[in-house]
Each structure stands twice: as C-alpha cells, then as structure tokens.
C-alpha positions in Angstrom: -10.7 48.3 5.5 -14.5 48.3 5.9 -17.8 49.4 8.0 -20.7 47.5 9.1 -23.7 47.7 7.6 -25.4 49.9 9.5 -22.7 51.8 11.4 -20.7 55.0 9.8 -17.7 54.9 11.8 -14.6 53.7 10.6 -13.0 50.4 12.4 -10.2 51.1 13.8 -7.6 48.7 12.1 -9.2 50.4 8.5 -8.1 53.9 7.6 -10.6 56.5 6.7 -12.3 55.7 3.0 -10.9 58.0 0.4 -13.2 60.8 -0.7 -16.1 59.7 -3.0 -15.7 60.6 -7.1 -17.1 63.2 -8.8 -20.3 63.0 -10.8 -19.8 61.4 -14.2 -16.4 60.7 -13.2 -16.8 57.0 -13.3 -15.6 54.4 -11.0 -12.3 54.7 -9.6 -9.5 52.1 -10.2 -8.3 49.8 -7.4 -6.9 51.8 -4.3 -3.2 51.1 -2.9 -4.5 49.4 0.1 -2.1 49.7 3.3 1.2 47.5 3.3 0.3 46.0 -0.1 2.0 46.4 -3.7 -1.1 48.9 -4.6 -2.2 46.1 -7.2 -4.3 44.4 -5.3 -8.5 45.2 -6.0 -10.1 47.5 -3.5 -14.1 47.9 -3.6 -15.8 50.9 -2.6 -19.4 51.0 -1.6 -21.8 52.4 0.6 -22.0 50.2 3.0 -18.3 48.6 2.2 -15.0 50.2 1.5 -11.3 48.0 1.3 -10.2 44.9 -0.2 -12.3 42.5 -2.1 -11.5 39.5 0.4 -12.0 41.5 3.4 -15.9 41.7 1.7 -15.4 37.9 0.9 -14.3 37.2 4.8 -17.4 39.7 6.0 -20.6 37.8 4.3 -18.7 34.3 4.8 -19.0 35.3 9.1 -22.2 36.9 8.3 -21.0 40.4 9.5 -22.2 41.8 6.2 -25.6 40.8 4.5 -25.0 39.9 0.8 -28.1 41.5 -0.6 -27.2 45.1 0.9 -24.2 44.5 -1.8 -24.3 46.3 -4.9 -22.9 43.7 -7.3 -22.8 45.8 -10.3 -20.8 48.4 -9.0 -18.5 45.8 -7.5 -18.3 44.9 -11.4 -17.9 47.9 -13.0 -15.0 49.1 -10.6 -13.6 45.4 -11.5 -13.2 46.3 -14.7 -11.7 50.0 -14.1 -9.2 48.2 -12.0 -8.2 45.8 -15.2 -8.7 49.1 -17.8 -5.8 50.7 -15.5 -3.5 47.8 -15.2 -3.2 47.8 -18.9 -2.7 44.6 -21.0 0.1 43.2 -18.6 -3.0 42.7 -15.7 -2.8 39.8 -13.2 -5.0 36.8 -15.0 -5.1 34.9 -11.5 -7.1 37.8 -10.2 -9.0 38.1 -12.9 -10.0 34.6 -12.6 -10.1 34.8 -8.8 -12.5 37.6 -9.1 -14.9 36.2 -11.4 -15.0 32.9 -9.5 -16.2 35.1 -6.1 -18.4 37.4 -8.3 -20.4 34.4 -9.6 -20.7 32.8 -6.0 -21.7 36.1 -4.5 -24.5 36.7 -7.5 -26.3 32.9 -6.7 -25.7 33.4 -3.2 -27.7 36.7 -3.4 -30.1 35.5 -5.2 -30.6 32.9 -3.4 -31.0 35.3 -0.6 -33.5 37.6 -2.2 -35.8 34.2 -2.8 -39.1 34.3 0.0 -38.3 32.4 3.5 -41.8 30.7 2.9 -42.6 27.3 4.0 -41.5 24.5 1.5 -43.9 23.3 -0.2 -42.7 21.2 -3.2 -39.0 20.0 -4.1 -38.6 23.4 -6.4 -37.8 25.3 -3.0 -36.0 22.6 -0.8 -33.6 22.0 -4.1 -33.1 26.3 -3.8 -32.4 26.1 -0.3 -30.3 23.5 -0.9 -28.6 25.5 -3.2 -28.1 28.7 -1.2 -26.2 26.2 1.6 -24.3 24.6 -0.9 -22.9 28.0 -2.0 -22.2 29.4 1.3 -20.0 25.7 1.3 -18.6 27.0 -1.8 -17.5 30.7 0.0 -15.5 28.3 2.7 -14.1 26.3 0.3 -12.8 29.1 -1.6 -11.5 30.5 1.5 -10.1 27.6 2.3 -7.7 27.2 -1.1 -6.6 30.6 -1.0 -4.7 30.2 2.7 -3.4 27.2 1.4 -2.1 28.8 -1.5 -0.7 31.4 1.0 1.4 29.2 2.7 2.3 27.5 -0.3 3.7 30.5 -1.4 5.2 31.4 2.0 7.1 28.5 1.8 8.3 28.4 -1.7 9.9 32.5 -1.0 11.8 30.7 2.1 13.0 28.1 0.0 14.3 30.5 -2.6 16.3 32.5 0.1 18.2 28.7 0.3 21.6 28.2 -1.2 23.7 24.7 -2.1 26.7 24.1 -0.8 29.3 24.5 -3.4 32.4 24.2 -1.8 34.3 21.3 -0.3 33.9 19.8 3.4 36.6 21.9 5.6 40.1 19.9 6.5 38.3 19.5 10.0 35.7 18.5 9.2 36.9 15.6 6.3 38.9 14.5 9.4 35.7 13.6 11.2 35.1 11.0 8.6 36.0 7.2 9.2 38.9 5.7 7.4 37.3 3.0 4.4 39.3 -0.3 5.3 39.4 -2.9 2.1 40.2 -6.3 3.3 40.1 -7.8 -0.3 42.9 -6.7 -3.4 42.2 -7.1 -6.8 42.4 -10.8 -7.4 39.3 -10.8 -4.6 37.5 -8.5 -6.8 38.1 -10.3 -9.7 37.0 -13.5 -8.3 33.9 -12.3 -7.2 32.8 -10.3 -10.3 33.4 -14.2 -12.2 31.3 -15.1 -9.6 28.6 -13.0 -10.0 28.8 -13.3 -13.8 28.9 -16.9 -13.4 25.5 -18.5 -14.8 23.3 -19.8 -12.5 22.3 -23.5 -12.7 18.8 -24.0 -13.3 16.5 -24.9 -10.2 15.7 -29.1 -9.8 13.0 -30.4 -8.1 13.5 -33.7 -6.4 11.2 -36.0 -6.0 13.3 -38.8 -4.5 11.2 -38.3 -0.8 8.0 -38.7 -2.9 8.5 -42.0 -4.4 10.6 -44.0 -2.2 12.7 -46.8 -3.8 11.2 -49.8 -3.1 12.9 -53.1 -1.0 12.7 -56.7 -2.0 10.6 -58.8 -0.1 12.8 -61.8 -1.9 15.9 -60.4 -0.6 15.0 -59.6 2.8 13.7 -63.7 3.3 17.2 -64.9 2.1 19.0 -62.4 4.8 16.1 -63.5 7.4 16.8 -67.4 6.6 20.5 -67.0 6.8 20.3 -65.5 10.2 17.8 -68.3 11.7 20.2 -70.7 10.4 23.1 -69.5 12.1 21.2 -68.7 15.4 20.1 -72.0 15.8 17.2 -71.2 18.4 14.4 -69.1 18.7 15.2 -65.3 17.7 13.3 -62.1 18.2 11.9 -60.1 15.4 13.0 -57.2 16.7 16.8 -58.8 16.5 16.1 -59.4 13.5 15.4 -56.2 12.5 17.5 -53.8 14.5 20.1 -53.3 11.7 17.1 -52.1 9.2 18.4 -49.1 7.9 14.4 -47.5 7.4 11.1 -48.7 7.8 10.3 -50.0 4.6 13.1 -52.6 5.1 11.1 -53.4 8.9 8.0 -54.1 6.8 9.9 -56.1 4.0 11.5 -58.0 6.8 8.1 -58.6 8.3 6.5 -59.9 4.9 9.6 -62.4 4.4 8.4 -64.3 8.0 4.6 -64.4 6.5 6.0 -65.7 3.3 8.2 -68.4 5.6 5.6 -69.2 7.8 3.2 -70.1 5.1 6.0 -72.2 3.5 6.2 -73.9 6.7 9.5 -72.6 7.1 9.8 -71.0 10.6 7.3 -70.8 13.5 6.3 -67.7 15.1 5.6 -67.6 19.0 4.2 -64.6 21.1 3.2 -65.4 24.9 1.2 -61.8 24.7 -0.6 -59.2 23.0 2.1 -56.5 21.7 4.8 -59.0 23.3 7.7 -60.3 21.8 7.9 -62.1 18.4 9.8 -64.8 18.4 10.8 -66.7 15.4 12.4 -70.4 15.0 13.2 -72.0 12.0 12.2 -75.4 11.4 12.5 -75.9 7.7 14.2 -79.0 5.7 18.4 -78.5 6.3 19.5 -77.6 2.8 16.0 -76.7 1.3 15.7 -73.1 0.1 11.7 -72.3 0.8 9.7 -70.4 -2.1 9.1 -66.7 -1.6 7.1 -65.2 -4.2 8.1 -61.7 -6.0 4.4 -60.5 -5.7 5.6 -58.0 -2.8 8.3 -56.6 -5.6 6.1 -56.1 -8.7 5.6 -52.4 -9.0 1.9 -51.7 -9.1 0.8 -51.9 -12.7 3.5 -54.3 -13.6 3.2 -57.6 -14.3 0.3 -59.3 -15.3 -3.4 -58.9 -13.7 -5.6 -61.6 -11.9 -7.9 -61.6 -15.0 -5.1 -62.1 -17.4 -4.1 -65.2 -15.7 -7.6 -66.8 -16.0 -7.3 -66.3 -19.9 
C-alpha cells in the first residue's frame, strides 16, 4: 500500500510495489489493488506506491510531506488510468480525483512558500490559506466515510424483501375480534349528523348589559309591604326576596325617594346596624316617586334642555 518517505521497506499490511516500467514505456494504468474490483486508481511513486486515498490519509496525518509528492506524475498516471477504462470510466472518480488533485496542488504550494516572519497581511492571508486547505483535506475525508456508510447501508437494505403473502391461520388468530355495537340505522344517523350544518356561532352579551329594574316599581312593592306590616320593618326584610343585586339597590333608592316624600322614617341605633323602616305617610295617599332612576342614560331630556 505505501512507504514512508524516507524508509525503503515495504509495510507490512502493503504488498511489495510491482516492478517499475520500462523507459519510454509511459505511465502504467491503475493497479488491481488487493481485495478491490481492480478499478479503483493506484499511484506509483518514489516515495509512494498504492491507492490514491491511502496518499490522501498519509499527508492528512502528516506521515508523508506533500512537497516530496510529484504531482505531475500523479496526473499523468490519472489520465492513463481513464485512457484504459475507455469511454464507459467512473465520472465520480474522475471528479473525486480532480477535487483532491486541486487541494493537494494549493496545499503544496502553500508549502513550498518561505516560513518567514509575517510581515504584512499578504503572508498571514497565505498562511491562512494553507490551514484552511488542510481543513479542506478533513473535510473531504470526512464526506467520503459518510458516503461509505451510506452506501453500506443502502446494499443491506437491498438484501430486504416485503412480505407478500398473507398472515398464517395462527397467527390471524392472535388478532382481537372487532365488536360493533351500532347497525346501520346508527350509522346512518350519525353520518346525517355529521352532514348536518352547523349553526353559526352567537355572542351574547346579555351579562354585559344587564336589564335594568324600576326604581318606580320597586317603591310601590316597598309601600305595600309597610302598609301591611304596620310597624317598623328591617331593610334587610325587605329585601331578602330580591332576586339580584340590582333589585337590592332599586329597593334601596325607593326608601330615599319615600323618605324625601316624607313617606317613611328610617332609624339605625348604629353604624352598619340595622335599618329600620316605618311608614308614616297620609292613609290612602300614594307618595310621588320620580322615573329619573329608570331613564336610560341618554334618554330623556338633559338639564340644559329644561332651562330652554
């Protein structure tokens, strides 16, 4: 597979390099390297004989230096390799191969440059080039084993058959029985259901604006219960039928109403005590209560209007 620089003896998992070609015979064509299909490029140097990614894999661990690489020979047994494949030739390694070729050639000349100093951005941006195509040898490295186990895994896949009979009687016994607890008039009602339009949505606002509770009405109830009582009563008997608490505050504003007619008298011994309410109006006199309490706000007419 290959030597080290320096050394001459083979490695041991590598066998020997075939014998060198004759003068003027030309560059040989690719060698049938061990195990593989014999289609696969090998490259035979001086300092390098076996497959062109086992020279990839030696400069990118630095166990081979990229300038002792003859790059033109590497070319010219390229193409030798494509002349003998014949028209039919692999275009992925042709296109492999020149993507490697052209990383090797900056990466060797960035090599060959001087290790001065830097002294101006000229040389850091070619350093910073030589690094960025070493990054470029690992990336390339990196593809190509993903690409291996893609392909790995795509032959396993083809060795995969379907299924393509039935499940065995033993098997289809496994399976639970399918109960159906509805017939066919079930089914039917529910596909009318389904098809059934849908009524469109409503918003209520009902809890918004709450309908409103005469203040009028609520003074006749509250006179008619005074009346009948006779003596002092408490607000709160008064109100303990109210079905809400608008009908507590219309209640409420019926005994302000009365009292300012002089129609009942309000006593409370206490702070927060007990309200009590008496009537003392004329027997047979219906007191005044005025509708301002019903009006809805906007309604009517305004304080201004009645000065005019």
């Amino acid at each position: 597979m290959g030597r080290g620089p320096g050394g001459a003896a083979p490695r041991e998992d590598v066998p020997e390099p075939a014998a060198e070609p004759e003068a003027g015979a030309g560059p040989a064509a690719g060698e049938r390297e061990p195990g593989g299909d014999g289609k696969r490029f090998t490259v035979r140097l001086v300092n390098f004989e076996g497959p062109f990614d086992l020279l990839l894999q030696l400069i990118s661990k630095h166990k081979l230096d990229v300038t002792e690489v003859s790059l033109s020979k590497v070319t010219d047994e390229f193409m030798a390799h494509l002349r003998a494949m014949g028209p039919g030739g692999d275009l992925d390694q042709t296109t492999e191969f020149l993507v490697v070729a052209a990383t090797l050639l900056d990466l060797k000349a960035a090599r060959l440059l001087p290790a001065a100093e830097v002294e101006d951005e000229a040389d850091l941006a070619l350093l910073e080039a030589r690094d960025l195509l070493f990054a470029r040898l690992l990336q390339y490295r990196a593809y190509k084993r993903i690409a291996e186990i893609f392909q790995d895994r795509l032959e396993a896949e083809a060795r995969r058959r379907p299924r393509t009979v039935g499940l065995e009687d033993h098997h289809a016994a496994l399976l639970p029985e399918v109960v159906i607890g509805i017939g066919p008039e079930g089914f039917a009602r529910l596909a009318v259901k389904a098809m059934r339009p849908k009524p469109k949505p409503q918003v209520y606002v009902d809890h918004i604006h709450a309908p409103l509770v005469s203040v009028r009405e609520q003074a006749g109830l509250v006179v008619e219960r005074l009346r009948a009582a006779g003596a002092a009563v408490s607000f709160a008997v008064l109100a303990e039928d109210a079905p809400d608490t608008l009908t507590v505050v219309a209640r409420f504003l019926a005994l302000l109403e009365l009292y300012r007619e002089k129609a009942v008298t309000l006593d409370q011994d206490e702070a927060l005590g007990d309200l009590l309410v008496a009537w003392c109006g004329e027997e047979g006199a219906e007191p005044v209560v005025t509708d301002e309490f019903d009006q809805e706000p906007g309604d009517g007419t305004d304080e201004e209007g009645l000065r005019e």
